[in-house]
MIDRENTI-663865 format. One line per 5 residues: number of its first residue (from 1); for each residue x, y, z of C-alpha. Coordinates in nm, 4 decimals, always signed. Each point is the difference from the previous one (the first is absolute). Layout:
N
NUM) X:Y:Z ~ ...
// end
This chain:
152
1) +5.4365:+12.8960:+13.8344 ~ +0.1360:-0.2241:+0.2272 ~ +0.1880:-0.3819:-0.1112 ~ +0.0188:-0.3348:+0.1285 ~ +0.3387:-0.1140:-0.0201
6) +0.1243:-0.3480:+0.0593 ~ +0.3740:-0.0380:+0.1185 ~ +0.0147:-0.3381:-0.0193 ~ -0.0533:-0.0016:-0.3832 ~ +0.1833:+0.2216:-0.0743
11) +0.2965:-0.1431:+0.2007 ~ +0.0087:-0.3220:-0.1519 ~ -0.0094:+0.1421:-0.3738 ~ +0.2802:+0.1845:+0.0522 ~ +0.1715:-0.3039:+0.1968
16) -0.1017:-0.2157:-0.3089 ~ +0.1771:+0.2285:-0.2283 ~ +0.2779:+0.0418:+0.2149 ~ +0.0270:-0.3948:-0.0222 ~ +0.0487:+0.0127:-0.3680
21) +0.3689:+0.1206:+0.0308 ~ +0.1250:-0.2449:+0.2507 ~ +0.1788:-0.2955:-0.0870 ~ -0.2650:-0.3025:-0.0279 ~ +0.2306:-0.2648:+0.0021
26) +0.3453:-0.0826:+0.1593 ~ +0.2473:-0.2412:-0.1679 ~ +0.3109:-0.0893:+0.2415 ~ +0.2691:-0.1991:-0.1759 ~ +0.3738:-0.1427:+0.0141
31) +0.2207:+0.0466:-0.2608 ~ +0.3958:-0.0398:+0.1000 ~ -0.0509:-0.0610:+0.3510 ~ -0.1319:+0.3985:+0.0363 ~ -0.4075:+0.0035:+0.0542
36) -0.1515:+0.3059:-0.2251 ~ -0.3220:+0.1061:+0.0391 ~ -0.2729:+0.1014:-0.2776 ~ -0.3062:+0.1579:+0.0043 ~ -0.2524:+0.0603:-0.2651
41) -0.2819:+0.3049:+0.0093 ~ -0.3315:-0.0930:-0.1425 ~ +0.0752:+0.2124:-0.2944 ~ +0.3167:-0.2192:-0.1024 ~ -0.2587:-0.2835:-0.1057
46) -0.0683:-0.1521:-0.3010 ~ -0.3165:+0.1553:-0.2352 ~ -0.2093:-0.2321:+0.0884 ~ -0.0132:+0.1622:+0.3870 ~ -0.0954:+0.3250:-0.2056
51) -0.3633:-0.0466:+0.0236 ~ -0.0065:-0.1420:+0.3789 ~ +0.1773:+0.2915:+0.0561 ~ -0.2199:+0.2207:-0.1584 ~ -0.2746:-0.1032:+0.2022
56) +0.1594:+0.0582:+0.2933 ~ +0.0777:+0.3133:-0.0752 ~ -0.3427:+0.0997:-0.1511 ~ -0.1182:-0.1585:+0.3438 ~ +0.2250:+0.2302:+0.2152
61) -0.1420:+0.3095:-0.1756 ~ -0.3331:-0.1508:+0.0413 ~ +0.0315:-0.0229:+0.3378 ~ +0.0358:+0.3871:+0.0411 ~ -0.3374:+0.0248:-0.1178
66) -0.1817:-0.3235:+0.1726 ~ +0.1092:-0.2959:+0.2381 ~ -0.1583:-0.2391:-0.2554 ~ +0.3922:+0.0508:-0.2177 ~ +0.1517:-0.2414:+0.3106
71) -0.1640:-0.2783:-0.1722 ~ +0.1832:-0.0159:-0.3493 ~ +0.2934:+0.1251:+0.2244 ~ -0.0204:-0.3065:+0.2361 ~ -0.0608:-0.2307:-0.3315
76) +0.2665:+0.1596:-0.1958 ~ +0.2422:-0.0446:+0.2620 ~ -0.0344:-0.3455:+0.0544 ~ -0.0099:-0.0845:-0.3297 ~ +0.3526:+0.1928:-0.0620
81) +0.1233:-0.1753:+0.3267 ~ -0.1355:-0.3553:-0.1669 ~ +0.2288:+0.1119:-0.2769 ~ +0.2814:+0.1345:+0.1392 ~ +0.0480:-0.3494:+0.1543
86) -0.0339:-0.2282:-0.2894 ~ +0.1860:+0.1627:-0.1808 ~ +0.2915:+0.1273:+0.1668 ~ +0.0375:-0.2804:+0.2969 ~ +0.0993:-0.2814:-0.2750
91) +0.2744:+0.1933:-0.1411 ~ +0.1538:+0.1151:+0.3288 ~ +0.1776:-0.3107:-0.0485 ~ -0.0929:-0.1730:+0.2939 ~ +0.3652:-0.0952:+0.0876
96) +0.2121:+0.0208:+0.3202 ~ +0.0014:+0.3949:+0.0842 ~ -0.2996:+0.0897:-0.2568 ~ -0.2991:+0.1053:+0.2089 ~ -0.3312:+0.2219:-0.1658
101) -0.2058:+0.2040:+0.2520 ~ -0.2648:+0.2528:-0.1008 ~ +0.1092:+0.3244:+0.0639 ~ -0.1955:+0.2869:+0.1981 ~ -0.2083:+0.1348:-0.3201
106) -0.2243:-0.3050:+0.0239 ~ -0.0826:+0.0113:+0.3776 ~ -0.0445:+0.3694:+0.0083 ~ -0.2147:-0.0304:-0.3111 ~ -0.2031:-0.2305:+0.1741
111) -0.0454:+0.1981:+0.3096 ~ -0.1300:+0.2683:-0.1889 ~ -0.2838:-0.1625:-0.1296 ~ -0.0682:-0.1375:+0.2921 ~ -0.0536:+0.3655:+0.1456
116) -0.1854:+0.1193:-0.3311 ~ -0.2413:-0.2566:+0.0874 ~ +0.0172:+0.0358:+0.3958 ~ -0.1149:+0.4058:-0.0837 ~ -0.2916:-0.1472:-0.1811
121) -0.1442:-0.1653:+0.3446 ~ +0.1576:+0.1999:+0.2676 ~ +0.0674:+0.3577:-0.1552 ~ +0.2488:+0.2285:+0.2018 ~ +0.0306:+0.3333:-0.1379
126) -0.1603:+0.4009:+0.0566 ~ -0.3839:-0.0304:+0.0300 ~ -0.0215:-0.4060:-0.0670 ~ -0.2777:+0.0010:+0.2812 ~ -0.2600:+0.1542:-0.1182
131) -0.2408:-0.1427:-0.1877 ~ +0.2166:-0.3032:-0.1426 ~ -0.3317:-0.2475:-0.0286 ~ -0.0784:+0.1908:-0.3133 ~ +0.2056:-0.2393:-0.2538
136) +0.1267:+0.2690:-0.2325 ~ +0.2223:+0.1233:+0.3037 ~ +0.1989:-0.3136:+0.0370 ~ +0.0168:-0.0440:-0.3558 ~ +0.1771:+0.3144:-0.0666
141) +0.3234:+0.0975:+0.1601 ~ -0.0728:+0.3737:+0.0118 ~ -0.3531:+0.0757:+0.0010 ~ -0.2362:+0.3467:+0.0830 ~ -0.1958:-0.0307:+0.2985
146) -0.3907:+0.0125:-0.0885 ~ -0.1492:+0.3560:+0.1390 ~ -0.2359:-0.2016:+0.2236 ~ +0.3131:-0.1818:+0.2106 ~ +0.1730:+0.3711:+0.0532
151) -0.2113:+0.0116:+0.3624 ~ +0.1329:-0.2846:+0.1242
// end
């Protein structure tokens, strides 16, 4: 039995997961004339970031099985990025020496759903060209190949 594996996909789920441990925001601040530097993971925030981060997690795994999981990924992570900016950029003090950035989590979690959904239109993996009109094939990140597309 041969399968129909698509790369891509499975690429950006694991970069989407791998985006869940990085620091998502960046808080840069002067206390005594000495600058210190905090970060804070996605999985320091407050319960209410629970479910958004569920979701993007359920959409990560969900991408290992069909491209269709980069759209609750690419929704999830904005809504967390909407988030982590009203609520953290207020209290960062706003002062002289206080500056808020987001931190690498939220751009790398939004390049992987970018490529989750890329796979879904321009799949790059082993066997992705043949027969990939049939609609089953693009929905599915590994698929069999029919016994009537083995010839070609």
């Amino acid at each position: 039995m041969k399968l129909r594996i698509n790369l891509l996909c499975i690429v950006g789920s694991l970069i989407g997961i791998i985006a869940i441990f990085l620091p998502w925001q960046v808080h840069t601040y002067e206390f005594d004339d000495v600058f210190h530097q905090s970060t804070m993971d996605l999985l320091d925030f407050l319960p209410f970031y629970i479910v958004l981060i569920g979701v993007y997690l359920i959409a990560c795994i969900a991408s290992f099985v069909s491209p269709v999981g980069g759209i609750p990924m690419l929704i999830s992570t904005f809504m967390l990025q909407q988030n982590v900016i009203s609520d953290w950029f207020p209290r960062s003090g706003g002062g002289p020496g206080n500056s808020f950035a987001l931190g690498i989590g939220v751009y790398l979690a939004f390049i992987a759903s970018f490529i989750v959904i890329l796979s879904y239109f321009a799949p790059i993996g082993k066997r992705m060209n043949i027969g990939l009109s049939n609609l089953r094939h693009r929905l599915l990140t590994i698929s069999r190949i029919d016994r009537e597309l083995k010839g070609e």
